[in-house]
Backbone as CSV, one residue per row, in Angstrom:
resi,resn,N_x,N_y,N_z,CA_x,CA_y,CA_z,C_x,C_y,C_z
1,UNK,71.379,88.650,101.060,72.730,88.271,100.671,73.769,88.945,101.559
2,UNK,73.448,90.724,101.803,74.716,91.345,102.456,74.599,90.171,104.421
3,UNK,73.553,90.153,104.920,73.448,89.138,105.885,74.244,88.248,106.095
4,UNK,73.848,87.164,104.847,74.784,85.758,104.607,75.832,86.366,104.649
5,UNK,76.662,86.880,103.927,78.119,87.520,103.562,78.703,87.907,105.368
6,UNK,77.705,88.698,105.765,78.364,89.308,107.370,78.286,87.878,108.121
7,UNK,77.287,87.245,108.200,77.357,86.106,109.376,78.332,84.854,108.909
8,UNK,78.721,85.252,107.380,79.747,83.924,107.256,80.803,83.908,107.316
9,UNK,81.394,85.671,107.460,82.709,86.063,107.838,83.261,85.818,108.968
10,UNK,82.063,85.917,109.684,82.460,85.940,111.653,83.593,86.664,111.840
11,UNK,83.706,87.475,111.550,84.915,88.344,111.294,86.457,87.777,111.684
12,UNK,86.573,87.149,110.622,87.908,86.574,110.229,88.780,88.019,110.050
13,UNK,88.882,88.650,110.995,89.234,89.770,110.612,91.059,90.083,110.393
14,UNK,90.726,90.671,109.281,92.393,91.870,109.190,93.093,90.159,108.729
15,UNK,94.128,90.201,107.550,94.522,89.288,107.348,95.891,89.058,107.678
16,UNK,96.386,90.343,107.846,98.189,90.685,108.141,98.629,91.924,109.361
17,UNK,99.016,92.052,109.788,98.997,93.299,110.778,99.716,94.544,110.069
18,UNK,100.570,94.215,108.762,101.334,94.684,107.880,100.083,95.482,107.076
19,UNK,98.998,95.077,107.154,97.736,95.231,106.192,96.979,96.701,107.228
20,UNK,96.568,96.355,108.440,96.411,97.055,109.229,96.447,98.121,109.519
21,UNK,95.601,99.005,109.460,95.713,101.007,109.469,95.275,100.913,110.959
22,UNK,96.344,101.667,111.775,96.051,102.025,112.922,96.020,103.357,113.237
23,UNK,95.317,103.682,114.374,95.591,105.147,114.599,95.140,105.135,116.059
24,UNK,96.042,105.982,116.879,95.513,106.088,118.840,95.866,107.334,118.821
25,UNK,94.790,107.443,119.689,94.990,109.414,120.299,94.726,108.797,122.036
26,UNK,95.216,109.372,122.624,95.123,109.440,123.819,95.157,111.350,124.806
27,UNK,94.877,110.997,125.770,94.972,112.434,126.480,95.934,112.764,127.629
28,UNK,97.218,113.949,126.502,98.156,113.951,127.086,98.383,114.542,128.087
29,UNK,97.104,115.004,129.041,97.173,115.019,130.861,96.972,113.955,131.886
30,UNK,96.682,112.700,131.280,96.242,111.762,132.169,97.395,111.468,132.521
31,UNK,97.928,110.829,133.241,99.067,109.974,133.786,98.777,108.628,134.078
32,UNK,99.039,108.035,133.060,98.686,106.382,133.155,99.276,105.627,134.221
33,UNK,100.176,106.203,134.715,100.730,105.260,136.097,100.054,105.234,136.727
34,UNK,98.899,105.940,137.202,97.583,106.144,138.398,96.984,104.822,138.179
35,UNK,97.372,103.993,136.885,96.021,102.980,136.741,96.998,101.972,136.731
36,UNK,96.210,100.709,137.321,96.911,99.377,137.554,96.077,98.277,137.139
37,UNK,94.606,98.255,136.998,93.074,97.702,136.942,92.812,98.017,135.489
38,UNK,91.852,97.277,135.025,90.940,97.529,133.807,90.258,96.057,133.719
39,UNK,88.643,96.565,133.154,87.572,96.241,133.187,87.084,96.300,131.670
40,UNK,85.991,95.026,131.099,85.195,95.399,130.303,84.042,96.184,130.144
41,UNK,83.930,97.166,129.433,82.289,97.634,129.230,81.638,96.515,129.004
42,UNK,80.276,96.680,129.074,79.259,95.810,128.502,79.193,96.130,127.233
43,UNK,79.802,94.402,126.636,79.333,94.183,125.204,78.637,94.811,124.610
44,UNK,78.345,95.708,123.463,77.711,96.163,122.709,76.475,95.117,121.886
45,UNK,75.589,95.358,121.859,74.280,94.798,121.179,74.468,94.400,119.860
46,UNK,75.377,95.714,119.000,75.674,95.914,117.597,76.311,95.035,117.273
47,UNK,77.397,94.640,117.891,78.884,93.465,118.000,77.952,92.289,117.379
48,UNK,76.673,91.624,118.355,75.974,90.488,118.425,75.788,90.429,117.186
49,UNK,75.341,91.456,116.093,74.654,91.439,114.993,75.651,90.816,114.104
50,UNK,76.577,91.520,113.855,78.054,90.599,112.750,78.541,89.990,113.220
51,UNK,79.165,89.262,114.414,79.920,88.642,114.530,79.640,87.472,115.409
52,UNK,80.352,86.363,115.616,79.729,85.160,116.369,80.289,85.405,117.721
53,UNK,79.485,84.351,118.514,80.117,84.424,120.258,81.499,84.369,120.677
54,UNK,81.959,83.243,119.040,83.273,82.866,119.187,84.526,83.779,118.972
55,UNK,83.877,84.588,117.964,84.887,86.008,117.663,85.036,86.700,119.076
56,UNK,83.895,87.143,119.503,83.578,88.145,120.587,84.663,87.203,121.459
57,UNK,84.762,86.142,122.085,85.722,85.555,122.921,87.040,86.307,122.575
58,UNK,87.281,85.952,120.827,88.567,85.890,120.775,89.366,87.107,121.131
59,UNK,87.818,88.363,120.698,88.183,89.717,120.789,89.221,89.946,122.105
60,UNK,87.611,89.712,123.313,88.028,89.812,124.529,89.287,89.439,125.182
61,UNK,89.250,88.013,124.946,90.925,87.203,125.115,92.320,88.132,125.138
62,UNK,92.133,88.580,123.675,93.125,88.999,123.131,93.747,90.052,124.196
63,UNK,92.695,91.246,124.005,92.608,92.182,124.866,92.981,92.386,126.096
64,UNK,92.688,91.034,126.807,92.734,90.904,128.231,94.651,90.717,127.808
65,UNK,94.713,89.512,127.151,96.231,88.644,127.140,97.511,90.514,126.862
66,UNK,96.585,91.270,125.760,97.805,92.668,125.313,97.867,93.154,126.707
67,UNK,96.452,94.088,127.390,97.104,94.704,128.888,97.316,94.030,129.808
68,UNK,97.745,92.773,129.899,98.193,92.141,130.776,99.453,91.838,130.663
69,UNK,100.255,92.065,129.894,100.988,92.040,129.121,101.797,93.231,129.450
70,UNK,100.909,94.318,129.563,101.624,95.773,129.550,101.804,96.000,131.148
71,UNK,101.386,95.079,131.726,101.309,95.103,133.792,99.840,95.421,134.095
72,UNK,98.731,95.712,133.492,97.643,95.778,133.974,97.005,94.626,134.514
73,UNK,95.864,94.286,135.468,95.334,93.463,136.238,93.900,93.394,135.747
74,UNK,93.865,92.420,135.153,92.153,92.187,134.943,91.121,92.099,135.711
75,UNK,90.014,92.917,136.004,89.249,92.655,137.358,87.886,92.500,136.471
76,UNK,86.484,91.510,136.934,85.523,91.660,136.153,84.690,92.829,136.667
77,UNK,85.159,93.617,137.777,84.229,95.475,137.593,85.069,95.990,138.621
78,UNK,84.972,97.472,137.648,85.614,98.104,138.581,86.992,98.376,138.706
79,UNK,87.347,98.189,137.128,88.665,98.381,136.968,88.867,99.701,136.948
80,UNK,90.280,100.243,137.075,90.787,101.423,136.947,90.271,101.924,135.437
81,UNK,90.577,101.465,134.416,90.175,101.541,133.248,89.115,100.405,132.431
82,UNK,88.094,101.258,132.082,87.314,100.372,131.127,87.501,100.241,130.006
83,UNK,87.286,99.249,129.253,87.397,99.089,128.083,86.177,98.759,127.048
84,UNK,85.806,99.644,126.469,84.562,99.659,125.289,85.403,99.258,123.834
85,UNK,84.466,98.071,123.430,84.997,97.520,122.244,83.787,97.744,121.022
86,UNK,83.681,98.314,119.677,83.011,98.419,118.414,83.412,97.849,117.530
87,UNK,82.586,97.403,116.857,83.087,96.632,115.825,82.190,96.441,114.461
88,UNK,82.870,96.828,112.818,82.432,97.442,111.712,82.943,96.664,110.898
89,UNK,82.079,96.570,110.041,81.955,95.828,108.859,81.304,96.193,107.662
90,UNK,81.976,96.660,106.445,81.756,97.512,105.305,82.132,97.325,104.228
91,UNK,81.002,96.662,103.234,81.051,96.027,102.423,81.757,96.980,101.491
92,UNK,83.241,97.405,100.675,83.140,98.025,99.370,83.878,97.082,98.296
93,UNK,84.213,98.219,97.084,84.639,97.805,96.091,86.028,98.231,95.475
94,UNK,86.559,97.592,95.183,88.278,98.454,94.630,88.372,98.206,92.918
95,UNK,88.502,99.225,92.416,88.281,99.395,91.193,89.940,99.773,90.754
96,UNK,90.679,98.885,89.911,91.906,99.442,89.672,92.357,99.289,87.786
97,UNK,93.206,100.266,87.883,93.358,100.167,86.031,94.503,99.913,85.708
98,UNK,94.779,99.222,84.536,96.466,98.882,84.284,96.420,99.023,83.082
99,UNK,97.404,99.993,82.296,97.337,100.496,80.245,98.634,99.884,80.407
100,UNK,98.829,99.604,79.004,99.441,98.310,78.686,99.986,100.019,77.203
101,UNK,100.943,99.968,77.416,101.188,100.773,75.681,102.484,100.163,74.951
102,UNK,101.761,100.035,73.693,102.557,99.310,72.382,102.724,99.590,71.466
103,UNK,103.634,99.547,70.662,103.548,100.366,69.414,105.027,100.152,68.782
104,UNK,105.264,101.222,67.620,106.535,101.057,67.071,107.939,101.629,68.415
105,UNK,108.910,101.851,67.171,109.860,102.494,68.137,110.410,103.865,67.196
106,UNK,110.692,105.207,68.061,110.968,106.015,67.831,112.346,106.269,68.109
107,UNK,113.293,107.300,66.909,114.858,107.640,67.862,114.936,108.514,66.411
108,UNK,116.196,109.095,67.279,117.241,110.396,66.550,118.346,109.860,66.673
109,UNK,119.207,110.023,65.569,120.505,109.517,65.326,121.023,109.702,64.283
110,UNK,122.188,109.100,63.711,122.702,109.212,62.358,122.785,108.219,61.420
111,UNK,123.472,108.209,60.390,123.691,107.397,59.705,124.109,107.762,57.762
112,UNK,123.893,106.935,57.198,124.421,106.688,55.790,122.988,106.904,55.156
113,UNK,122.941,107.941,53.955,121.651,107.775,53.547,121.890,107.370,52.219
114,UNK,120.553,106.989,51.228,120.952,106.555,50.305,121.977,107.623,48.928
115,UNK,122.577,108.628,49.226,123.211,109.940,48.597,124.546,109.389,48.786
116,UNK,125.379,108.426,49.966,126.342,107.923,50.527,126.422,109.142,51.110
117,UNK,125.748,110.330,52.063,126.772,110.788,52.663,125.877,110.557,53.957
118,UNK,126.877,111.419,55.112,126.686,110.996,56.390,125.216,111.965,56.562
119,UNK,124.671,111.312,57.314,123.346,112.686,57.629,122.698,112.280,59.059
120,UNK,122.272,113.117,59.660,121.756,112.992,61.092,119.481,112.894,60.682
121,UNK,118.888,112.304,61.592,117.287,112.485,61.152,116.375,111.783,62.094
122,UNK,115.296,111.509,62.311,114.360,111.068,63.311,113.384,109.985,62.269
123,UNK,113.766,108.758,62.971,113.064,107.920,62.053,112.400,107.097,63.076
124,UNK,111.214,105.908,62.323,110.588,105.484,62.995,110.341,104.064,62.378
125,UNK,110.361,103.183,63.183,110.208,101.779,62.644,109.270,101.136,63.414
126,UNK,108.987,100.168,63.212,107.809,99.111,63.930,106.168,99.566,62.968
127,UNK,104.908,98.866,63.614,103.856,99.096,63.928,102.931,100.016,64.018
128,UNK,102.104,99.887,64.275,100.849,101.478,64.382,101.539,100.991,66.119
129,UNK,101.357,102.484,66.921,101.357,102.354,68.179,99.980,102.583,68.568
130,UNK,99.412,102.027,69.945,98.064,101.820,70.905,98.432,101.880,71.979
131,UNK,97.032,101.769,72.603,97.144,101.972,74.290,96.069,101.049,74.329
132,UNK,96.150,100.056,75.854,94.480,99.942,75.811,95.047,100.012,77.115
133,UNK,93.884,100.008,77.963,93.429,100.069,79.644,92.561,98.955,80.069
134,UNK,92.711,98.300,81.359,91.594,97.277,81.707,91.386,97.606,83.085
135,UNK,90.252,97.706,82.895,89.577,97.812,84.717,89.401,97.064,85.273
136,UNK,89.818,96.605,86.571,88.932,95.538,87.121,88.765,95.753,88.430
137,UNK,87.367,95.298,88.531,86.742,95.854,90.219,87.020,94.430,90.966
138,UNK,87.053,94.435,92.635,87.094,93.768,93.373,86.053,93.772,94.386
139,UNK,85.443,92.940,95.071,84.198,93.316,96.050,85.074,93.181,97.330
140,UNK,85.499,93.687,98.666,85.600,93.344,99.409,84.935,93.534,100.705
141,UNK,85.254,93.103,102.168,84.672,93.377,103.279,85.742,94.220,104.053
142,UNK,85.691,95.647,104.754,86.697,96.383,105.130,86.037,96.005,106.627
143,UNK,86.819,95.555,107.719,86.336,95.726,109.290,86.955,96.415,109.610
144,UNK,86.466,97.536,110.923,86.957,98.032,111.835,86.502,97.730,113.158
145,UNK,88.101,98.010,113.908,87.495,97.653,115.564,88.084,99.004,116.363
146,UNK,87.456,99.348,116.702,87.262,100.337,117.968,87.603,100.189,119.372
147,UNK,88.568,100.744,119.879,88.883,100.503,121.518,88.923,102.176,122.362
148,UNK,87.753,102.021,123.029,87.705,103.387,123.933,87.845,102.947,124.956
149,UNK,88.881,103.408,125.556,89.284,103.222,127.238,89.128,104.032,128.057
150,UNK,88.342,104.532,129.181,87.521,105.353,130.031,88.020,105.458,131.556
151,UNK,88.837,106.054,132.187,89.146,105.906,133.574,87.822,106.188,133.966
152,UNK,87.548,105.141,135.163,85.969,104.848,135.747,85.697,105.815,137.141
153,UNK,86.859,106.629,137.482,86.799,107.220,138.012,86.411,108.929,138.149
154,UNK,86.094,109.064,136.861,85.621,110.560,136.307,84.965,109.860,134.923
155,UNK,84.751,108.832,134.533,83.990,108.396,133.377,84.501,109.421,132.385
156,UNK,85.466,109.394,131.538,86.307,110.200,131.132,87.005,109.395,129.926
157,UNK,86.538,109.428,128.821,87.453,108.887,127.635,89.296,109.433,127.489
158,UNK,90.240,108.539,127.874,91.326,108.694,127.887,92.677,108.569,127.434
159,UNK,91.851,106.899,126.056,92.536,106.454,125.165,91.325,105.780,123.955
160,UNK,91.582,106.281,122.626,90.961,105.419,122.006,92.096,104.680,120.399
161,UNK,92.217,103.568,120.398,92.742,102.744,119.488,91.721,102.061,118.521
162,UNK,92.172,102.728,116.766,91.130,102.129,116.028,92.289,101.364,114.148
163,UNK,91.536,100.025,114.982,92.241,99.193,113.217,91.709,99.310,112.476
164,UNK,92.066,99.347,111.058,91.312,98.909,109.849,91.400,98.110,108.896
165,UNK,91.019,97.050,108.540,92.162,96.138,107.379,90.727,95.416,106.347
166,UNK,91.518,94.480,105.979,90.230,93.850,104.827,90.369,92.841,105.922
167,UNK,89.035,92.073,105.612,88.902,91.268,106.053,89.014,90.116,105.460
168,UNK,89.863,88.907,105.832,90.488,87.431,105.500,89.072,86.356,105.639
169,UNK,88.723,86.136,104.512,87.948,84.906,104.411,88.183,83.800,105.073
170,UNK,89.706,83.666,105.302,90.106,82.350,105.583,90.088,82.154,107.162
171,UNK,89.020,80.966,107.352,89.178,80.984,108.876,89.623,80.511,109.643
172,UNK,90.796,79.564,108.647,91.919,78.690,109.473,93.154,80.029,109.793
173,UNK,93.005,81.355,109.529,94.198,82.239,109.993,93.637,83.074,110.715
174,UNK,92.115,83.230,110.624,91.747,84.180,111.799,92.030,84.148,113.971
175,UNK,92.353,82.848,114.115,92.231,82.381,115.390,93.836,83.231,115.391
176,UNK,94.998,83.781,114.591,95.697,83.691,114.493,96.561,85.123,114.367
177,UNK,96.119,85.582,113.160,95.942,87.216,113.516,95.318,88.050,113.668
178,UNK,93.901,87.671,113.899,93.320,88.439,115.338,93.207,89.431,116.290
179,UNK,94.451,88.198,117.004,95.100,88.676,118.949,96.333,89.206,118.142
180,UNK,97.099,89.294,117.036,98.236,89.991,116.233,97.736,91.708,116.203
181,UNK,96.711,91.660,115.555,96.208,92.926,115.074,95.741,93.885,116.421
182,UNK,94.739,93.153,117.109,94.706,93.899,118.362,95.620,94.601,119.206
183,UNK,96.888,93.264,119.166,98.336,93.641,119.721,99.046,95.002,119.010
184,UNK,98.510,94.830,117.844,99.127,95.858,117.236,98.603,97.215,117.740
185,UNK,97.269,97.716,117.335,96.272,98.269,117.818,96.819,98.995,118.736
186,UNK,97.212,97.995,120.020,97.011,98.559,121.464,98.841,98.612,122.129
187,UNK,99.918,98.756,120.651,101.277,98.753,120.750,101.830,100.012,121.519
188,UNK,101.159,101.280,121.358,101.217,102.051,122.202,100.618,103.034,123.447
189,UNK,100.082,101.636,123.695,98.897,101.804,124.818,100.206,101.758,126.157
190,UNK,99.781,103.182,126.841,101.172,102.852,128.549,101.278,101.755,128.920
191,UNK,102.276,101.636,129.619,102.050,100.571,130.242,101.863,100.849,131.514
192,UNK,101.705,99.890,132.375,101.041,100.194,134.234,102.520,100.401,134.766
193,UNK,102.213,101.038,135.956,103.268,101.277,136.863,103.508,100.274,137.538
194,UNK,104.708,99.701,137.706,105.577,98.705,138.087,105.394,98.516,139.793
195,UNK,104.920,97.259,140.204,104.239,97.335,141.919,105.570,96.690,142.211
C-alpha cells in the first residue's frame, strides 16, 4: 500500500510556496562571483524509486530556468557549480483537538432581593456546564527536496537549500507549483557576476 501511495503521488509536490519551510546555509568565505557555470550531479538512484521521469524533468527544468535566471550558464559538465538534487517522502499523521465548552452563565452584580432592599451577590443561571474534546487525525505525505551545490573545483559543498511542505494530491497544480517552490527554495541563492 505505502508503494501504491508513493508511485501515485509522483510527487505532486508542496501545494503553496506559502506552505513551504525553507532553510539555506551557505559558506560565508566563498565568493560567488568566481562562478558563472553550473552543472548537474548525477541523478540519484533513490529519486528513481518515488518519483516518475516526469517529475525528475520538472525538477531539473525548474532548476536550470531559477539559476539562469540569477545569470548562471547551464553547461552539461563541468560547471563551475554542481548541483546534487534529494528527494523525500514521509508518510505521517496530524492529530489535532478542538473542546467545545458549554454550560450555564456565571456573574456578580446587584440588584432587588426578595426583602425589597438593594443587595449585591454571585448568582448563576442556565444549565449543568461541560466540556467535551474531539480528536481528529489526518494521514498525510510530507516531501522534502534537497539542493547541495558543490564548486567542482575543490569538490567542496558551498550551498545547500532544503523545502518542506505536504504534499498536493492534485496533479492538475503540480506542473505549477513545483518550479514556484524550487524558486522559492533557491530565492537566496547569489547571483553570478554580471559579464
Amino acid at each position: 500500500m505505502k508503494n501504491i501511495l508513493i508511485v501515485s503521488i509522483l510527487l505532486a509536490l508542496i501545494s503553496s510556496c506559502n506552505t513551504v519551510k525553507v532553510t539555506n546555509n551557505f559558506d560565508k568565505d566563498v565568493n560567488f562571483k568566481e562562478f558563472s557555470t553550473f552543472s548537474f550531479y548525477p541523478w540519484d538512484k533513490h529519486n528513481d524509486e518515488i518519483i516518475s521521469e516526469y517529475d525528475k524533468n520538472l525538477i531539473l527544468n525548474s532548476i536550470k530556468s531559477t539559476m539562469e535566471k540569477k545569470g548562471y550558464v547551464y553547461k552539461e559538465e563541468k560547471g563551475d557549480l554542481i548541483i546534487s538534487t534529494f528527494v523525500l517522502l514521509q508518510e505521517k499523521t496530524m492529530n489535532q483537538a478542538y473542546t467545545n465548552h458549554y454550560g450555564g452563565w456565571a456573574g456578580y452584580g446587584s440588584g432587588w432581593d426578595y426583602g425589597a432592599t438593594w443587595s449585591y451577590g454571585y448568582g448563576y443561571w442556565g444549565g449543568p456546564a461541560y466540556t467535551t474534546s474531539t480528536i481528529t487525525s489526518r494521514d498525510y505525505v510530507e516531501g522534502t527536496l534537497i539542493f547541495d551545490v558543490f564548486r567542482l573545483d575543490q569538490k567542496k559543498l558551498v550551498w545547500q537549500g532544503v523545502g518542506v511542505g505536504e504534499v498536493n494530491p492534485d496533479f492538475n497544480k503540480r506542473d505549477k507549483n513545483l518550479p514556484k517552490a524550487i524558486s522559492h527554495i533557491f530565492r537566496r541563492f547569489p547571483t553570478a557576476a554580471k559579464k
